[in-house]
C-alpha positions in Angstrom: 170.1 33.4 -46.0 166.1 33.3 -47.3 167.5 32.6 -50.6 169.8 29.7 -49.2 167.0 28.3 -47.1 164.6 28.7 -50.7 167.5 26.5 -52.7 167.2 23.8 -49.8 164.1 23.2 -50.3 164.1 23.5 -54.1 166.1 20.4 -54.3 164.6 18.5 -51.4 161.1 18.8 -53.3 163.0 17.6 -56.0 164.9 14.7 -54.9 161.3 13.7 -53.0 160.1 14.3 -56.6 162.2 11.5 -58.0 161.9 9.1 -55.5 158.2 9.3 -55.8 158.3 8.7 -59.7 161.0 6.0 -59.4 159.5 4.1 -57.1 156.3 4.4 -59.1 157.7 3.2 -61.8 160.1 -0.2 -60.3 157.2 -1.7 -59.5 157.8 -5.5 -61.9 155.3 -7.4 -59.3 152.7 -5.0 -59.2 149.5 -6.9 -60.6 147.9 -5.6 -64.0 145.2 -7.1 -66.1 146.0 -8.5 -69.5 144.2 -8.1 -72.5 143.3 -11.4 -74.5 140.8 -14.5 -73.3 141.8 -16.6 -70.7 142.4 -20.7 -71.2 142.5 -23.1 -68.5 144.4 -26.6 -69.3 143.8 -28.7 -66.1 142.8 -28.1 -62.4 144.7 -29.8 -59.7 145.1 -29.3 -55.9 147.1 -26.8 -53.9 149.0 -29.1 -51.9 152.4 -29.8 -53.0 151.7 -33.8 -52.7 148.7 -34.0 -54.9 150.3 -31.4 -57.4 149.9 -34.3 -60.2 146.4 -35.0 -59.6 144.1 -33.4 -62.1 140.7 -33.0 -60.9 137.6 -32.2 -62.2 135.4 -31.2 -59.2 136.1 -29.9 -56.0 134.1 -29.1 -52.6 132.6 -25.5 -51.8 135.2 -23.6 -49.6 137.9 -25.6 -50.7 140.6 -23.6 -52.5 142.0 -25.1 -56.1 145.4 -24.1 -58.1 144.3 -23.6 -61.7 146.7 -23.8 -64.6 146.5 -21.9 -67.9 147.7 -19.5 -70.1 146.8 -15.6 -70.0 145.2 -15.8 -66.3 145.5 -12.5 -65.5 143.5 -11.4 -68.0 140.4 -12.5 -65.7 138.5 -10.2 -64.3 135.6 -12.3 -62.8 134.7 -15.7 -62.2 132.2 -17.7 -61.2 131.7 -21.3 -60.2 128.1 -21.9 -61.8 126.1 -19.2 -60.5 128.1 -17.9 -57.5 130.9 -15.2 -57.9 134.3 -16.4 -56.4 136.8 -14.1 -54.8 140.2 -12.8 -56.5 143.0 -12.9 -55.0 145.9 -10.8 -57.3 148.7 -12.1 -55.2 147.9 -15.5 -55.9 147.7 -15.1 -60.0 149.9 -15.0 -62.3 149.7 -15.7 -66.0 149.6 -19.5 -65.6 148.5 -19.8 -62.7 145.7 -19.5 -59.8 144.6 -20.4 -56.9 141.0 -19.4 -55.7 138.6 -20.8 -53.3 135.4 -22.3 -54.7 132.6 -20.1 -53.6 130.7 -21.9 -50.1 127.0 -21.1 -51.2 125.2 -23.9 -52.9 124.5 -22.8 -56.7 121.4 -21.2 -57.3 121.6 -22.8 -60.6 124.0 -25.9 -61.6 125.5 -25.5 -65.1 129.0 -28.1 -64.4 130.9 -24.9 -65.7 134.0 -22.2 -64.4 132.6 -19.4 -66.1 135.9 -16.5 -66.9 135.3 -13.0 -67.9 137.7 -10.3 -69.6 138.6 -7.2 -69.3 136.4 -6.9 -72.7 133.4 -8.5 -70.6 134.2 -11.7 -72.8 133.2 -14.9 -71.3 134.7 -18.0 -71.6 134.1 -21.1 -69.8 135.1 -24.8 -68.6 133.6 -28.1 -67.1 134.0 -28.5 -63.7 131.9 -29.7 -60.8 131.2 -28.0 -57.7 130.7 -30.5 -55.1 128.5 -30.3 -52.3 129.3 -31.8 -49.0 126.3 -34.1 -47.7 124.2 -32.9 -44.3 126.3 -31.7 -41.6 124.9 -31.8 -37.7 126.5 -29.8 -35.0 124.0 -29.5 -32.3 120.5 -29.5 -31.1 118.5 -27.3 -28.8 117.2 -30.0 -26.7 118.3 -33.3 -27.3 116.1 -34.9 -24.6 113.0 -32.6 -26.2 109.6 -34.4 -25.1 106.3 -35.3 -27.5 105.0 -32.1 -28.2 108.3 -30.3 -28.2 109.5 -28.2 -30.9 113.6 -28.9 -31.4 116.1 -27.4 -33.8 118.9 -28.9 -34.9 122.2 -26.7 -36.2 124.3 -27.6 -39.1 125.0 -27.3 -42.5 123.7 -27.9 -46.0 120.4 -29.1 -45.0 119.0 -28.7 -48.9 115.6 -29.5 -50.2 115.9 -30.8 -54.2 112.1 -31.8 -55.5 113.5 -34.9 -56.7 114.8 -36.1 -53.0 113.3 -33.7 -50.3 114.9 -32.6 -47.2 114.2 -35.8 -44.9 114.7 -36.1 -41.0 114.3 -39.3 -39.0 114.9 -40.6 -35.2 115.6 -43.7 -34.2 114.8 -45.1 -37.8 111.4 -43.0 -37.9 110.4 -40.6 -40.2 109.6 -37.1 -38.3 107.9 -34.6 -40.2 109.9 -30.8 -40.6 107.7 -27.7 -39.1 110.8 -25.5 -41.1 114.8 -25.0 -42.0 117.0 -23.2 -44.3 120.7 -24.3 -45.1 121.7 -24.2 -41.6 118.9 -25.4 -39.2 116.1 -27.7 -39.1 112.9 -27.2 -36.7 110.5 -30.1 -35.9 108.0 -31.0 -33.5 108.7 -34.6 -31.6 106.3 -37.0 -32.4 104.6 -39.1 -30.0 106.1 -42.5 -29.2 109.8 -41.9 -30.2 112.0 -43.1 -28.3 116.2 -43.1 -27.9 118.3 -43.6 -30.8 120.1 -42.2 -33.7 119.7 -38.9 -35.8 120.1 -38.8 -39.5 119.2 -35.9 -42.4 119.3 -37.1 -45.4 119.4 -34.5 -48.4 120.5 -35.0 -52.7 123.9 -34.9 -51.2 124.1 -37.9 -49.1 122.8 -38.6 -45.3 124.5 -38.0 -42.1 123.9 -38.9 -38.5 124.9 -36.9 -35.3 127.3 -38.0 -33.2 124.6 -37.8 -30.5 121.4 -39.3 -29.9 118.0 -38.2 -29.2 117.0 -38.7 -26.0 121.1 -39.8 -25.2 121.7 -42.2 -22.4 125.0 -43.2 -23.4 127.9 -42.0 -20.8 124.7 -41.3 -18.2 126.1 -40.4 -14.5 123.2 -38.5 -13.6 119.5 -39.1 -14.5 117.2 -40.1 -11.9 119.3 -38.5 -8.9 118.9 -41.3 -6.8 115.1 -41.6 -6.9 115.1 -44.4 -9.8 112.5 -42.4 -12.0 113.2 -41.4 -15.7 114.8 -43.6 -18.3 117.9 -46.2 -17.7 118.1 -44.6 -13.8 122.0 -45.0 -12.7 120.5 -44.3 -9.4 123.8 -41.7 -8.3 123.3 -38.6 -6.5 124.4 -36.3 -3.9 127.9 -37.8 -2.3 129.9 -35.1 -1.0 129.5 -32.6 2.2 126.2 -30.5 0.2 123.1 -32.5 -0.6 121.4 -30.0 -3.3 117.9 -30.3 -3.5 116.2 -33.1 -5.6 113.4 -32.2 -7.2 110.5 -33.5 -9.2 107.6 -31.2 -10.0 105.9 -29.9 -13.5 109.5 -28.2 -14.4 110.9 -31.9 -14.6 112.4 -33.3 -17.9 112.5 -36.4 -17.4 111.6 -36.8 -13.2 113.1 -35.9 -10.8 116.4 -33.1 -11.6 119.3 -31.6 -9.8 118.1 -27.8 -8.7 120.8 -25.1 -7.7 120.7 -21.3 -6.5 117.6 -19.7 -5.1 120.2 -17.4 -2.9 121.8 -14.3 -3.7 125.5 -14.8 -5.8 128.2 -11.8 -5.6 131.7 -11.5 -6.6 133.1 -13.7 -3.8 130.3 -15.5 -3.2 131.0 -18.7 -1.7 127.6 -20.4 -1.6 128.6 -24.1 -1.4 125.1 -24.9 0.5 123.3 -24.1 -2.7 125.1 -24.0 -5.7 127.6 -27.0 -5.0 127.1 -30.4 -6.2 129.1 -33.0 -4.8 130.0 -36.6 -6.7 132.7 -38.4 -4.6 133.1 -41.5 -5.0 133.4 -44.7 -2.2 131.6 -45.2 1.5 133.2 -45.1 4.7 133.9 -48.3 4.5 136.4 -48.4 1.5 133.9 -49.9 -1.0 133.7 -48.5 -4.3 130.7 -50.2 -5.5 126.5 -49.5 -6.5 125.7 -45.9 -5.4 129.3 -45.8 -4.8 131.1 -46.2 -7.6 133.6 -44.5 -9.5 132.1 -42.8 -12.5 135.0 -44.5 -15.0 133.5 -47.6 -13.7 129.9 -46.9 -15.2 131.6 -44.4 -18.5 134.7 -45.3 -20.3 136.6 -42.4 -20.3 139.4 -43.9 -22.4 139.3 -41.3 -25.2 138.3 -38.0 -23.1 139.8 -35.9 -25.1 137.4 -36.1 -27.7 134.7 -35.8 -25.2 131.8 -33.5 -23.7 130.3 -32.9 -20.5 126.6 -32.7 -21.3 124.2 -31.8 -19.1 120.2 -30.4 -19.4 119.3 -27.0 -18.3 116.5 -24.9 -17.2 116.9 -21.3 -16.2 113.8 -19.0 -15.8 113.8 -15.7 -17.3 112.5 -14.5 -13.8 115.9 -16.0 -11.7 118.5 -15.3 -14.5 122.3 -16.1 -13.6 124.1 -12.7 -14.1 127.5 -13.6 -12.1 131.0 -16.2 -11.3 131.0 -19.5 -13.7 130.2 -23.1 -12.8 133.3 -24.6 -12.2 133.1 -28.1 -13.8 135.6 -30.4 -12.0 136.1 -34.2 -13.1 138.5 -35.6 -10.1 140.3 -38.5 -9.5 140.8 -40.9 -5.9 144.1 -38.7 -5.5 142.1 -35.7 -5.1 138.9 -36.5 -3.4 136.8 -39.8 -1.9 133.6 -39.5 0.2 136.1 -40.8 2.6 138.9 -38.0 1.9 136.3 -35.6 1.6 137.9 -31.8 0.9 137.6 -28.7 -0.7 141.6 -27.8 -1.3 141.9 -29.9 -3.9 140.4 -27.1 -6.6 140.9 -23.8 -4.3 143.6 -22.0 -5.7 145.2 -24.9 -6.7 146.6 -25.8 -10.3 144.1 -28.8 -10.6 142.6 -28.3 -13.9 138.4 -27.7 -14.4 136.2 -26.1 -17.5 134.3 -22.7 -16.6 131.3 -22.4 -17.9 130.0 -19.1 -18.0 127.1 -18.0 -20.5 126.1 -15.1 -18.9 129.7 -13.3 -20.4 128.5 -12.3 -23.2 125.7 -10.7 -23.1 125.6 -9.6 -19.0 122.4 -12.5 -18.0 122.0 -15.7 -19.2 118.3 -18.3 -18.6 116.5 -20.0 -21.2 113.0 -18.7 -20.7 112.6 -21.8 -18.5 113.5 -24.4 -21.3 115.3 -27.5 -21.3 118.4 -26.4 -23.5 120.9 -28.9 -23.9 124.9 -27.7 -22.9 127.9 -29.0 -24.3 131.4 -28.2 -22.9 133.9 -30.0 -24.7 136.7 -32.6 -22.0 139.9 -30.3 -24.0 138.6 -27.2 -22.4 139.3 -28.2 -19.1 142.3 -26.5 -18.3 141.5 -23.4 -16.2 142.0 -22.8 -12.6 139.2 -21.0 -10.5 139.9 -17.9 -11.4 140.0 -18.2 -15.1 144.0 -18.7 -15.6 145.8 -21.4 -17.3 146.1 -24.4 -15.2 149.6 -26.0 -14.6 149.0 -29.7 -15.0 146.2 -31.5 -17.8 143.8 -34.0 -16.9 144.9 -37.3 -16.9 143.1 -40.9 -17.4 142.6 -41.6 -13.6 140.8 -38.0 -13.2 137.2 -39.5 -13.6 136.4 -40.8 -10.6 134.3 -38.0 -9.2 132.5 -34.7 -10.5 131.8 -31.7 -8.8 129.8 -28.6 -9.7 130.0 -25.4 -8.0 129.0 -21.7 -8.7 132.0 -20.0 -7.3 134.9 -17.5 -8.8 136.1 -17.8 -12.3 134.1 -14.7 -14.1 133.5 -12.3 -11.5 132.5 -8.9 -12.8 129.0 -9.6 -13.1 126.1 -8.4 -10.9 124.2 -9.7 -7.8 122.2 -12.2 -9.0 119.5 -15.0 -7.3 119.3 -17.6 -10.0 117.4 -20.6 -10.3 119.2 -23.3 -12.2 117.6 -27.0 -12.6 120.2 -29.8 -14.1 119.5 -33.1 -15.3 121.0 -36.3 -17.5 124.5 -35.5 -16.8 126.8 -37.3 -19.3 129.8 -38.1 -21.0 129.4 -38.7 -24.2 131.8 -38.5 -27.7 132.4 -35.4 -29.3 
């Protein structure tokens, strides 16, 4: 019987044996490097419509089908200075796609350079293009004379032939520092709203927003017809939240939240619940009454942001639930139809803005910090889940702002939160 059992597995070690080895060796797609240099006849796109274009330049992380004979037998290859990244499943011997390398050249040479298995190098023109000034964001975009502000972006480059240049509102405004991705500057006094352009050897680009932005204003002077282009709306709901102007203010007077204790389940709408709903008791929708889509067009909110000012000291940080950010329409709430069931538990859809997820605590060492939360992500209920119907054009009546459910696994927390220049604004 041992012997038997012996045999067995004699002959299953070697049937395993051959399978191994065959399958070793019925491999026809597995990729090997060739010997010989490498020739490149044209470049074109990747896209199957432009497959008859031959170009000669291409942008940094954009991705290039390259046509030759005895590709494979690259080993390397670099776009000027910069190394780009191989791919074997996308080369064969006549052809190649790669993506051209997304760091700016060191050093500009117009060249592909291609090296062999020998360590041979061969090369051919072609341009790396790089994209002109991109601007994402800004720390503070209402940032007063004095102020240090940073602007986020991309390929902010300095050449010594055409420096790095920054300008507001048509002004030149000196650079404290930046590297590819950021620009830090101090404002300057005097400036005043308008647009924001970098200018680099690539080209020049302005934001989408504005410095000191009073386009799509709802909020600004809370009623107290301080600061700049007042729209003179405030509190207009059940909760008047404190209006304050002292030496925290922005621009006067602001909207200030919290100073009470918040807790999973906290319902707190006598602090942390700001109230725009349109119309008196009268029926009139009109002055300190209005509808917001009477004073903003909200024609194209999809491609647009709630923006808002804050100020959170590190001493009251906000460590639990999310601002629920509600745009509403006269369907779901007047002055005159004042309620609260309109967003509790209901599928009525709101953003959730919560910056203390990630990290457990959120404040901005009692700076203004400019917040951006984008019209498309309103589309949660209170507690976080999908909501079952989108916003529609007549939902921009009202706005309410309330500390209450969403993320709820914080911990107890007695935040101060100061608002101001509450917008709508392109995005």
């Amino acid at each position: 019987m041992k012997r038997i059992i012996n045999s067995l597995f004699v002959l299953s070690a070697l049937a395993l044996t051959t399978v191994v080895f065959t399958a070793c060796k019925d491999e026809p797609d597995k990729y090997e490097i060739s010997g010989g240099t490498p020739t490149i006849r044209y470049i074109r796109p990747v896209n199957v419509e432009s497959a008859d274009s031959i170009i000669t330049g291409a942008y940094m992380d954009n991705s290039i089908c390259i046509v030759g004979e005895n590709l494979r037998s690259i080993t390397k290859m670099f776009f000027n200075d910069q190394e780009a990244k191989l791919i074997p499943s996308f080369i064969t011997d006549h052809t190649m796609i790669v993506t051209v390398p997304g760091k700016i050249p060191g050093e500009v040479f117009n060249k592909i350079f291609m090296v062999n298995n020998a360590n041979d190098t061969t090369s051919y023109d072609f341009k790396v293009l790089v994209p002109g000034p991109t601007i994402n964001n800004m720390t503070n975009e209402w940032a007063q004379a004095g102020e240090q502000a940073t602007i986020y972006g991309n390929y902010f480059v300095d050449d010594p032939n055409t420096p790095l240049s920054l300008s507001i509102n048509g002004t030149k405004v000196g650079i404290d520092e930046f590297d590819i991705s950021h620009i830090t500057f101090t404002v300057p006094d005097g400036l005043i709203e308008g647009p924001i352009e970098i200018t680099s050897v690539y080209g020049s680009t302005k934001a989408k927003f504005n410095y000191c932005d009073t386009r799509g204003m709802m909020f600004n002077d809370w009623g107290t017809g301080d600061g700049v282009a007042p729209t003179g709306l405030t509190n207009h709901g059940w909760h008047p939240m404190k209006i304050v102007n002292d030496e925290y203010s922005l621009d006067g007077s602001y909207l200030f939240l919290g100073d009470c204790d918040l807790e999973d389940g906290s319902w707190m709408d006598g602090n942390v619940s700001f109230e725009y709903w349109p119309g008196d008791w009268d029926g009139t929708f009109t002055g300190v009454n209005s509808r917001l889509s009477d004073i903003v067009n909200f024609a194209d909110f999809a491609n647009m942001a709630l923006k808002f000012e804050v100020n959170i000291p590190s001493s009251n940080p906000w460590t639990n639930l999310s601002m629920q950010c509600i745009f509403s329409g006269d369907a779901q709430v007047t002055l005159p139809t004042a309620n609260n069931t309109f967003f509790n538990g209901t599928d009525y859809p709101r953003a959730l803005w919560t910056p203390w997820s990630k990290t457990g605590s959120y404040d901005t060492g009692g700076k203004w910090t400019t917040v951006t939360i984008p019209i498309s992500t309103f589309k949660y209920k209170n507690d976080g889940t999908a909501a079952g119907t989108p916003l529609t054009p007549d939902c921009f009546t009202g706005l309410t702002l309330f500390i209450w459910s969403g993320v709820t696994n914080g911990t107890t927390c007695h935040p101060i939160i100061r608002i101001d220049n509450v917008r709508a604004v392109a995005y």
